[in-house]
N, C-alpha and C positions, 0 to 999 in steps of 0.2 A: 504494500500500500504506500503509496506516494505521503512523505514525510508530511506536506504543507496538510492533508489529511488528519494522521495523528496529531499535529501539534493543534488543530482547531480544537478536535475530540476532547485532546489535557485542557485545554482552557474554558471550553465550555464546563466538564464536570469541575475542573476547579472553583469556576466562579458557582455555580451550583451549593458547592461545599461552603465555601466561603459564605454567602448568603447565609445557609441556615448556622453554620459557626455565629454570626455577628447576631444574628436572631437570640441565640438564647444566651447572650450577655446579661447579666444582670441590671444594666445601667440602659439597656437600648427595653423600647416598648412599643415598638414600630413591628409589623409584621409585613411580609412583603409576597409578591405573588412568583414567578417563574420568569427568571433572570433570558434574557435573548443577548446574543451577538454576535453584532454583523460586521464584513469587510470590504472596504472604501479600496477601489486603485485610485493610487493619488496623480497618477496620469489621466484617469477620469476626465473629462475638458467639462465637466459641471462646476471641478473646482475653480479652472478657471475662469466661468462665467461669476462665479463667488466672487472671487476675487475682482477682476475688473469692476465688479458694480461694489464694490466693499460694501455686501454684506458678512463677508467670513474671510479672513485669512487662508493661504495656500497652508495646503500640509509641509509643502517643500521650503516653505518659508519659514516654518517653525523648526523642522528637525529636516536635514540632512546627510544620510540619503534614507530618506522616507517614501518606502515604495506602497505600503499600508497601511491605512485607519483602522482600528483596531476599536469596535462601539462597542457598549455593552447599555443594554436600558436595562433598569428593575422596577417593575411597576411596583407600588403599592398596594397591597389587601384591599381588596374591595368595600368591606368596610370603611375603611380609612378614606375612598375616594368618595363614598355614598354621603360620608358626613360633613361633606366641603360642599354637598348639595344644599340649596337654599342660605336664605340668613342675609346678617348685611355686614357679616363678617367673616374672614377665614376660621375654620373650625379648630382645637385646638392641637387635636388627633395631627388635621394637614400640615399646621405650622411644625411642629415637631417631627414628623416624616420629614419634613422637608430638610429639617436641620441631622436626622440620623440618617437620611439617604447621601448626605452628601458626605459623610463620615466614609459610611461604605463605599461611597465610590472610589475614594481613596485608597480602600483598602483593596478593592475588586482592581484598580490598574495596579500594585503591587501585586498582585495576585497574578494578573496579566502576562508579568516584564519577568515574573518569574520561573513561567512557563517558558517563552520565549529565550529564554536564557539556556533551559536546558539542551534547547537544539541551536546553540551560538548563535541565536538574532539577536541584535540591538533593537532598543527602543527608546522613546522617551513620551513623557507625558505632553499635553498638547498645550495645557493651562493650568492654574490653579482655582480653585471657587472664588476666589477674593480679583479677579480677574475681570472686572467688570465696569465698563464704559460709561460713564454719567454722560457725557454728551451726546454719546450713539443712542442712549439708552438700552444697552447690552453688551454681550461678549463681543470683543473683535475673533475668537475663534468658538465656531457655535457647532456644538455637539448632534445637535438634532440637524442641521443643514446636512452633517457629517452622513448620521444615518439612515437619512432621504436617499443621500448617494450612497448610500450601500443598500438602497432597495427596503429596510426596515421597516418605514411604513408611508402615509402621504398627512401634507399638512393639515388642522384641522383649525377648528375657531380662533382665533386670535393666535394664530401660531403655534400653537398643542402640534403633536406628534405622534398620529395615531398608529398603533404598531396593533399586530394581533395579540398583544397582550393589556391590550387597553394604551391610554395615554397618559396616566397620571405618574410618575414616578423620576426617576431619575437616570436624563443619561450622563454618560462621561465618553471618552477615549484616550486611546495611545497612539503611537506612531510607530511600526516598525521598521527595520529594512527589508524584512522578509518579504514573500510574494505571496499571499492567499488569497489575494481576493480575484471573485469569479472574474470572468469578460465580461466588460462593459457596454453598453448598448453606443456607437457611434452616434452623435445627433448634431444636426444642421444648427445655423445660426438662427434660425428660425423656429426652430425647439426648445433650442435654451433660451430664446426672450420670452416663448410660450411660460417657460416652463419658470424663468425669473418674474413676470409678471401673476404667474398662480401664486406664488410665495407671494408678492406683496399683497395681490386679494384676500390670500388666509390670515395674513398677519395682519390685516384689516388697517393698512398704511392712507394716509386720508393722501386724496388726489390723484389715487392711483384707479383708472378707468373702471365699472365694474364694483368698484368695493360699497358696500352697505350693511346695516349692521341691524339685527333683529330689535324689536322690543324688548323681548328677553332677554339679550343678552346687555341693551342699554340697563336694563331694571337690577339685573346681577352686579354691576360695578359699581364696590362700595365709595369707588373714591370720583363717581360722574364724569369719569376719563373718556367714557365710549359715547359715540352719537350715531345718527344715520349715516353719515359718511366716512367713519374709522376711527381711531383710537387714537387722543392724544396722549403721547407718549409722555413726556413728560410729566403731564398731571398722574398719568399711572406709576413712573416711575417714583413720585413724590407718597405718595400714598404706601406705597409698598416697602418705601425705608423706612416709617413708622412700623414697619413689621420687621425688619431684618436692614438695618442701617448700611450692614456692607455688602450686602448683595440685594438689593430691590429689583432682583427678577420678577416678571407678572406669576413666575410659578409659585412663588411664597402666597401667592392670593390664589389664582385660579378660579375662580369663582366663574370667570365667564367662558373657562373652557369648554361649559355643560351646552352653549347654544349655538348653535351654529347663525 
């Protein structure tokens, strides 16, 4: 069997392991659902439609030679996503998943880099959590952009990332030099503006052709960020440092990921 085969296999069951290992901490209260991951060619030309339009950093630009993204998502327990349902505020279950999944994800790329190691790739991490953009209102390198391009899942409400394991939970990645990821689909200049202008209608960017935003999901935003024409970002991101000061991602709220 073709090594790049094996070394997926060891890091799927590891991060597996790993999951339920951080699960029955004494200090963690967070339960999680069925860990996925996926693999990015960083030749991929998605990435550099990413790039050009800076919404995401190249792989190749963060680590050198960096032939694969290396994603991992862990959703959240169902529970825990059902109780971010409603309200006019994050529930407390969510805020807290949010703060232990990011624990784990730290500990899932160690967990990652050291699989990789046992068959000599290199790797490195892409970012840290504290890695985060006040003026973009985000990451300059975005995990979930990542795991589009390795086919993981397609954009959902205000940017969520819907995977067959649901979308609430947590991704990360790595970088390595190895080669696992499948063949990539070739796409026209005219696929990747399709396909960078769907990202901006998901992520409900205002002025971008196309974008509108339900009542529901207007009524779900504690902080009045959303309107019929898209989300201003800053009022969201203001709102959501009241929640978690050094990371004011919209995921620490989530509230309007439930509308499309």
């Amino acid at each position: 069997m073709h090594i790049g085969v094996n070394i997926k296999e060891k890091i799927l069951n590891d991060v597996k392991m790993a999951v339920k290992e951080f699960e029955q901490r004494p200090d963690i209260r967070t339960k999680f659902g069925e860990p996925i991951v996926g693999y990015a060619d960083s030749r991929n030309v998605i990435f550099d439609m990413y790039f050009s339009r800076t919404i995401c950093d190249h792989p190749k630009k963060i680590y050198r030679p960096g032939n694969t993204v290396v994603v991992h998502f862990v959703p959240y327990a169902p529970e825990i996503t059902e109780s971010n349902r409603g309200g006019d505020a994050p529930s407390e279950e969510w805020k807290r998943a949010f703060i232990e999944s990011m624990w784990l994800s730290m500990r899932l790329n160690g967990v990652i880099r050291n699989a990789l190691e046992t068959v000599g790739r290199l790797s490195s991490c892409t970012n840290t959590p504290l890695d985060w953009n006040e003026e973009l209102c985000r990451e300059t390198w975005s995990h979930k952009l990542a795991a589009y391009a390795a086919g993981m899942g397609t954009f959902g409400p205000t940017g969520c990332l819907k995977t067959k394991n649901g979308f609430a939970g947590r991704f990360s990645s790595i970088i390595t030099d190895g080669q696992y990821a499948d063949a990539f689909e070739p796409l026209s200049n005219e696929q990747l503006e399709e396909i960078y202008q769907e990202i901006q209608r998901q992520y409900r960017i205002k002025g971008v052709k196309g974008v509108s935003c339900s009542q529901e999901m207007i009524n779900a935003c504690p902080a009045g960020a959303i309107s019929e024409d898209g989300i201003d970002r800053k009022i969201c991101q203001a709102y959501c440092k009241t929640i978690d000061e050094a990371i004011p991602s919209p995921d620490i709220c989530g509230k309007c990921f439930f509308y499309e």
